[in-house]
DODREN-835034 format. One record per residue (C-alpha): residue number from 1; x, y, z. Coordinates in steps of 0.1 Angstrom, whole numbers. Layout:
N
REC,NUM,X,Y,Z
...
This chain:
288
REC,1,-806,277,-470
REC,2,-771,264,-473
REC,3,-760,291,-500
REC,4,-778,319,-486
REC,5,-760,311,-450
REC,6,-726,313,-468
REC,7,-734,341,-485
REC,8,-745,361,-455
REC,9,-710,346,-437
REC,10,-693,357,-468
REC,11,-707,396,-470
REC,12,-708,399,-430
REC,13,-670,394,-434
REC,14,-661,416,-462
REC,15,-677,442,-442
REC,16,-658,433,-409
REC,17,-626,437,-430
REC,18,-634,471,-443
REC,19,-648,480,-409
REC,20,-612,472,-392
REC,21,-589,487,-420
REC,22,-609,516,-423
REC,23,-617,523,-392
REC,24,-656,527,-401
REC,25,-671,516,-362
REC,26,-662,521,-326
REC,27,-645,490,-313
REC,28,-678,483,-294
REC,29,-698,478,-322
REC,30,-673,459,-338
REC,31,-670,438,-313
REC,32,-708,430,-313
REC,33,-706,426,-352
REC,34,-678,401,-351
REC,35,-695,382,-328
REC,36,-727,377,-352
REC,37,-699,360,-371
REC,38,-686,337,-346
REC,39,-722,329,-337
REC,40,-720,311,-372
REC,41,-685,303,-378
REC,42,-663,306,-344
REC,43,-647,285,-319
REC,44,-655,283,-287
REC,45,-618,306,-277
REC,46,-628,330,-304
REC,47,-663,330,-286
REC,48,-649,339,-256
REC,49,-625,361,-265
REC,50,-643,385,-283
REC,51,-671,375,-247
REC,52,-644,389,-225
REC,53,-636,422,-244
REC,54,-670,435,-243
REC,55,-675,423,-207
REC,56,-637,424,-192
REC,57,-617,400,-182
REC,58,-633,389,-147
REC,59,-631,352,-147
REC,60,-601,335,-127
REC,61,-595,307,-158
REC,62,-565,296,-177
REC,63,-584,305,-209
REC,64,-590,339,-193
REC,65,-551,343,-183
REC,66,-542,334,-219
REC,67,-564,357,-234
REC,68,-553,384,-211
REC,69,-513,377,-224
REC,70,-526,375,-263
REC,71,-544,412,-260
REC,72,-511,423,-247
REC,73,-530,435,-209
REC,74,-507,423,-183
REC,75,-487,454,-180
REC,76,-472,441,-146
REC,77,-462,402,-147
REC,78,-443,401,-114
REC,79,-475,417,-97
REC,80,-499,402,-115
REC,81,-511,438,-130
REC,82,-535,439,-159
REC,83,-559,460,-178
REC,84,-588,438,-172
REC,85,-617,464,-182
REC,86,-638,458,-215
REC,87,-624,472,-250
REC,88,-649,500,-252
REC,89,-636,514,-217
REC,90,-595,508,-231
REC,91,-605,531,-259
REC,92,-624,561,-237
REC,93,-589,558,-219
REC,94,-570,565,-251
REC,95,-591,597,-257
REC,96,-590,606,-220
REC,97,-552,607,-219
REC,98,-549,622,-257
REC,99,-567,650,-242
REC,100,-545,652,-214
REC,101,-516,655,-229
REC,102,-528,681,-254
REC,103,-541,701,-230
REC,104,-503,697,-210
REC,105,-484,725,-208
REC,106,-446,733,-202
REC,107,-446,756,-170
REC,108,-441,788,-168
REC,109,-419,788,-137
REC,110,-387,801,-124
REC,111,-366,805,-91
REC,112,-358,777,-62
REC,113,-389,756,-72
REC,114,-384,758,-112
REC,115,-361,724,-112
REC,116,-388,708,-89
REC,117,-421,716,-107
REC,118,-403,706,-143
REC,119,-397,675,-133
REC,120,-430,671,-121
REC,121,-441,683,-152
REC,122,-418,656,-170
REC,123,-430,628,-148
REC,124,-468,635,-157
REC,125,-457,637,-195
REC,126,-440,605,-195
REC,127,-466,593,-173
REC,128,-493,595,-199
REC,129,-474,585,-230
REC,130,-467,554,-212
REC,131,-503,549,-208
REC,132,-509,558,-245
REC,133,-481,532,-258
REC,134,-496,505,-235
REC,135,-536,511,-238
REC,136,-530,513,-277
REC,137,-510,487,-282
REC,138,-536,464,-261
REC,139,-563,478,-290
REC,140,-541,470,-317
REC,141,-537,437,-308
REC,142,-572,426,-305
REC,143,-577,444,-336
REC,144,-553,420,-352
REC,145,-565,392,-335
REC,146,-601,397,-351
REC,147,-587,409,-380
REC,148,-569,373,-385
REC,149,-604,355,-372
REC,150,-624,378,-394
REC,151,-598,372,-430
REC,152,-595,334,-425
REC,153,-634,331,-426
REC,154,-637,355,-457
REC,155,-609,340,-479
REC,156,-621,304,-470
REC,157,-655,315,-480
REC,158,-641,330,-513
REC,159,-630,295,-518
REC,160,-656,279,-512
REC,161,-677,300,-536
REC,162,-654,296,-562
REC,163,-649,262,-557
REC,164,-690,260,-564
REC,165,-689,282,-595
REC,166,-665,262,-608
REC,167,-688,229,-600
REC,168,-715,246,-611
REC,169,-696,258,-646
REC,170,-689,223,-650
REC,171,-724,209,-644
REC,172,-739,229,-665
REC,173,-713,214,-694
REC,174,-727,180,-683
REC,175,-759,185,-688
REC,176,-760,203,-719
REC,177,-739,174,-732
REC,178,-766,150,-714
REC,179,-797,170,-731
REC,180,-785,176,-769
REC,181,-773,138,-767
REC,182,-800,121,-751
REC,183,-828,147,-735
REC,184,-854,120,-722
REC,185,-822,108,-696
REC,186,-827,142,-670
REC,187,-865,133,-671
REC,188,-860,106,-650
REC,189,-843,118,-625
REC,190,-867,133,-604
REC,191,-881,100,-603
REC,192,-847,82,-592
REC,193,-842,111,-565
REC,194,-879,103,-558
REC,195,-874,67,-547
REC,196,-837,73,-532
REC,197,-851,96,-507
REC,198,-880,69,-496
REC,199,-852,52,-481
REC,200,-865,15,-483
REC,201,-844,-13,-499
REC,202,-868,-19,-527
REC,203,-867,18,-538
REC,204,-831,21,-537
REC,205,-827,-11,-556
REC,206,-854,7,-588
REC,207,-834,37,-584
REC,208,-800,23,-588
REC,209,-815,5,-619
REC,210,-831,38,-633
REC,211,-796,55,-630
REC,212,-779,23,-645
REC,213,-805,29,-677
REC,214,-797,60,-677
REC,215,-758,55,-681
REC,216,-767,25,-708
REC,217,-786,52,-726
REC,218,-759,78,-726
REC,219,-735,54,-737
REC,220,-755,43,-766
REC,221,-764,80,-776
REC,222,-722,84,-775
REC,223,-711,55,-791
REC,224,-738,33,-807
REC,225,-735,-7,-806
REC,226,-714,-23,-833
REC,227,-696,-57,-839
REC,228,-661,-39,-843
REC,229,-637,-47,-819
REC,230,-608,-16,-807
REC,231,-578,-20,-793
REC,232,-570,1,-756
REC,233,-541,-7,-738
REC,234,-526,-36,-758
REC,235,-564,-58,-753
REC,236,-592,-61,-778
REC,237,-626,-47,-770
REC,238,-660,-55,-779
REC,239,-684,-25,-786
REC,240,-718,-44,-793
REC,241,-750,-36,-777
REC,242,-743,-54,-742
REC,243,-710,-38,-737
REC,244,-722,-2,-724
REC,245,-692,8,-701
REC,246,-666,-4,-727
REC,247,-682,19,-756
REC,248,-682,47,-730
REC,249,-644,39,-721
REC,250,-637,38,-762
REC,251,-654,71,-765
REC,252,-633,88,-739
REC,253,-600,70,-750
REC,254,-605,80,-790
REC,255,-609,115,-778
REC,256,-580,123,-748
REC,257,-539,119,-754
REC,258,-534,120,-719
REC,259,-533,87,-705
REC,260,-535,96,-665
REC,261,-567,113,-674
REC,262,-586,80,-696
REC,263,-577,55,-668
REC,264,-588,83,-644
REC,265,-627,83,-657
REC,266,-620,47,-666
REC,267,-621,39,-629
REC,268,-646,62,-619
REC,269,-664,45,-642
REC,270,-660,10,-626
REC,271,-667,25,-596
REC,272,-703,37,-609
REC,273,-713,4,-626
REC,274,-703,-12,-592
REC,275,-723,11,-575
REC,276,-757,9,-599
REC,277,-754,-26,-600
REC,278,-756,-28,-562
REC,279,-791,-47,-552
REC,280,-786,-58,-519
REC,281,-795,-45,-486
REC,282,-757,-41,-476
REC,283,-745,-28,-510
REC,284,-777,-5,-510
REC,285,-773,6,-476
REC,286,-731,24,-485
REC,287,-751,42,-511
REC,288,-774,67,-486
């Protein structure tokens, strides 16, 4: 459920984006689309933002105020003037006036009232581009303002999948490394995520011992048991058959130059033994 949500969060924006920059949907039904997308993904302001521009801004709140100065609608800040209507009803005033001033015409006048009726004429022409500039600009930045909600879900998205393929990639190394080396070690562990998800101490404690089997087994698949001692980081270790963690630690350290790297899986290594050796109630209980 968990990939197939992030997929649909991850298409739903891609086609948000392309809906935006191409200008594929009326700002209505983006609007509606981008708030499926919030549904999973927003906060609460984006919630209500996007709220307020299908319904208009009639709620006397800070949030509301805010929201009205971010879309760019108080056209009159000494008066308190602003274009509180819903998007939709900005954009039929966009085409209203377009038409107007398509359909405006220079007069066709002369004599005592030519001066008069041209300035008329000029009043109603700047008149509408005003109303143009300002109605637009209000569109253009609530475009932006989804377009930035709408990109910073897609790209974090992209991460994420990437991140996973590259986890996957990775896991898929492991176990291929697990199977050709030791095969009978991924059989048992639908039986250790059996008894993990049971929950009791008792279970926990055989599963921890399963998976500390299973690391004995890998290590003596890797790097059988011998009485040879090797030499890492100026001390002498023993490899026989009780030592599983050190055989695993000569293993890595015969095969990597760089040294950040060996005493990085050397502790994560520690840290695994700690936890598989863990048979307590308290010890089991960090493990869940």
């Amino acid at each position: 459920m968990e990939q197939s949500k992030s997929e649909h969060i991850l298409e739903l924006a891609k086609e948000l984006l392309d809906d935006i920059e191409l200008n594929r949907i009326t700002v209505e039904s983006l609007l509606l689309k981008t708030s499926r997308l919030a549904r999973w993904v927003g906060s609460e302001r984006i919630k209500t933002f996007i709220n307020f521009e299908l319904k208009g801004y009639t709620e006397k709140s800070d949030l509301c105020f805010e929201l009205l100065a971010v879309s760019g609608r108080i056209y009159d800040p000494e008066k308190g003037m602003a274009y509180i209507i819903p998007l939709a009803q900005i954009e039929a005033m966009i085409n209203t006036e377009n038409i107007k001033l398509k359909t405006l015409q220079v007069p066709d006048t002369s004599g005592d009232w030519a001066y008069r009726i041209m300035q008329m004429y000029e009043a109603n022409l700047q008149n509408i581009t005003n109303t143009i500039s300002l109605l637009s600009g209000v569109k253009s930045k609530v475009l932006a303002e989804l377009h930035t909600f709408i990109a910073n879900i897609y790209y974090e998205k992209e991460f994420d999948n990437l991140s996973e393929s590259i986890f996957e990639k990775y896991k898929s190394n492991v176990d291929t490394l697990i199977s050709s080396n030791c095969g009978n070690v991924l059989e048992q562990i639908p039986s250790v995520m059996a008894r993990l998800s049971d929950g009791d101490v008792e279970s926990i404690s055989q599963a921890l011992t399963t998976v500390r089997r299973i690391i004995d087994s890998f290590a003596d698949s890797i790097y059988p048991p011998s009485d040879k001692t090797i030499e890492m980081n100026g001390n002498d270790v023993t490899l026989d058959a009780s030592k599983h963690q050190n055989r695993i630690n000569a293993f890595v350290y015969e095969r990597i130059e760089s040294k950040s790297r060996i005493t990085k899986i050397r502790q994560n290594l520690s840290n695994l033994y700690i936890r598989v050796m863990a048979v307590s109630y308290k010890n089991t209980y960090c493990l869940k």
